[in-house]
C-alpha positions, 0 to 999 in steps of 0.5 A: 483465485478470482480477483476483482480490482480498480484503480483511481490516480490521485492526479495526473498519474498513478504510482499503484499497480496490481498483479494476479498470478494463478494463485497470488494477489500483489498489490503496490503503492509506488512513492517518489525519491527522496532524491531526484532520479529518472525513475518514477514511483510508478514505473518502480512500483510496476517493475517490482511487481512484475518481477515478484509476480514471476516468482511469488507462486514458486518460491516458499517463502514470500520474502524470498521472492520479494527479496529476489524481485528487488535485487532485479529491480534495482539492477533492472533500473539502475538503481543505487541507495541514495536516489530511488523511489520505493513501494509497499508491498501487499501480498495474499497467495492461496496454497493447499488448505492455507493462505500466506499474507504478507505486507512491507509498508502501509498498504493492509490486508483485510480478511475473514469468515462469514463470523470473524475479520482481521487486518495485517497491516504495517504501522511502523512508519506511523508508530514513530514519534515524528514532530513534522507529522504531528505539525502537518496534520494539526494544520490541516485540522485548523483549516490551514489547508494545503498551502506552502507552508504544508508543502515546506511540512512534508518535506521536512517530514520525509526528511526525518523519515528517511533516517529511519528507513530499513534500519532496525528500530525504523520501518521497512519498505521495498528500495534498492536493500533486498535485506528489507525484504525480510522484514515484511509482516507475515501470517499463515491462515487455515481455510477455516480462517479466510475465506475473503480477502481485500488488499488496498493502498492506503489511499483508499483504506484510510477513506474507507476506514474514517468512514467505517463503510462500507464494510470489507466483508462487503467490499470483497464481493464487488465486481470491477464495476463496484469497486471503481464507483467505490473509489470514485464516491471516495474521491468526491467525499475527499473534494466535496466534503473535505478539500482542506483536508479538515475531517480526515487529515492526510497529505494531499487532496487526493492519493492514488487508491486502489483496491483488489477484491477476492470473494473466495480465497479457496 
């Protein structure tokens, strides 16, 4: 599988990471604790994917090895279920005629054909009905900005999101719990199918989807090269166009972005 990617910090550093396997594409986005501990989203991010990356391409079952990736991330970091940072996880592996996909958070699968195109994604962190998101993103649309207030906002927001993390009728996501492993959103393709592919964080897909282009079909076929002045067009619309965060309402100026291109699955 040829796999094309670029990655872009939001700030100072960058909590995404990629991993190509011979027959595999994981895609993380790392994020911070709700609890302090020495463990950055990035350094977490990495080791989960690398220990997935070592597992992904023998394991039959996706899950299994997200599941197995996390147990030895957790005891790799000394990690416990009151202070860790977490991550999404974004997976495409090519078999014999077919195409697993797999997602445990926010970061989507774009697929397709020369005639059709789909999405894995997880929205059971945006689907529930939190007032604190609602607030952020209102005052961010009036022009409030990012301003203390909105700051006060989110961390109030990941207060109320932490009570529904890896619980039933919550949403799931890469911790310390392997259980939420097993959770992630599957969906095996035939050939006939897929024949291209993006994984994206969800700070460049969320960008890249206000403004409707350019399309993933064609994103799947840019080269190290494009991908990188595609996330850099990105970061200046956000600066030069949005700073407030008015147009396309969203936590911070600018969230980490990466993107992992695959022009042929097959």
């Amino acid at each position: 599988m040829k796999v094309h990617t670029a990655t872009l910090a939001g700030g100072a550093s960058n909590a995404d990471r990629v991993f190509v396997t011979d027959h595999s594409v994981i895609v993380l986005d790392g994020a911070t604790a709700f609890a302090p501990v020495d463990v950055d989203p990035g350094t977490y991010a990495g080791t989960l994917g690398h220990a997935i990356a070592e597992r992904v391409d023998q394991t039959p079952d996706i899950a299994t090895a997200v599941a197995e990736a996390i147990r030895a991330t957790t005891l790799a970091l000394h990690l416990d279920n009151t202070a860790s940072p977490s991550s999404t996880v974004a997976v495409l592996r090519a078999r014999t005629g077919h195409a697993d996909l797999y997602v445990l958070g926010d970061s989507p699968i774009y697929y397709g054909t020369a005639q059709q195109s789909g999405c894995l994604t997880d929205s059971r962190l945006a689907a529930l009905p939190l007032a604190e998101r609602g607030h952020y993103k209102a005052a961010l649309t009036a022009g409030a900005g990012y301003n203390e207030q909105h700051r006060d906002t989110l961390t109030a927001l990941q207060r109320a999101q932490r009570l529904h993390r890896n619980v039933q009728g919550g949403y799931w996501i890469a911790e310390t719990d392997p259980e939420a492993a097993h959770h992630g959103l599957t969906v095996t393709l035939t050939a006939a199918d897929i024949e291209w592919a993006v994984l994206a964080t969800d700070g460049a897909a969320d960008v890249i989807s206000h403004h409707e282009k350019p399309a993933w079909s064609e994103i799947a076929h840019y080269d190290d090269d494009a991908l990188s002045d595609l996330l850099h067009s990105l970061h200046r619309w956000e600066a030069d166009h949005d700073p407030h965060g008015q147009l396309l309402p969203r936590s911070k100026l600018h969230d980490d972005k990466t993107v992992a291109a695959v022009p042929a699955v097959f």
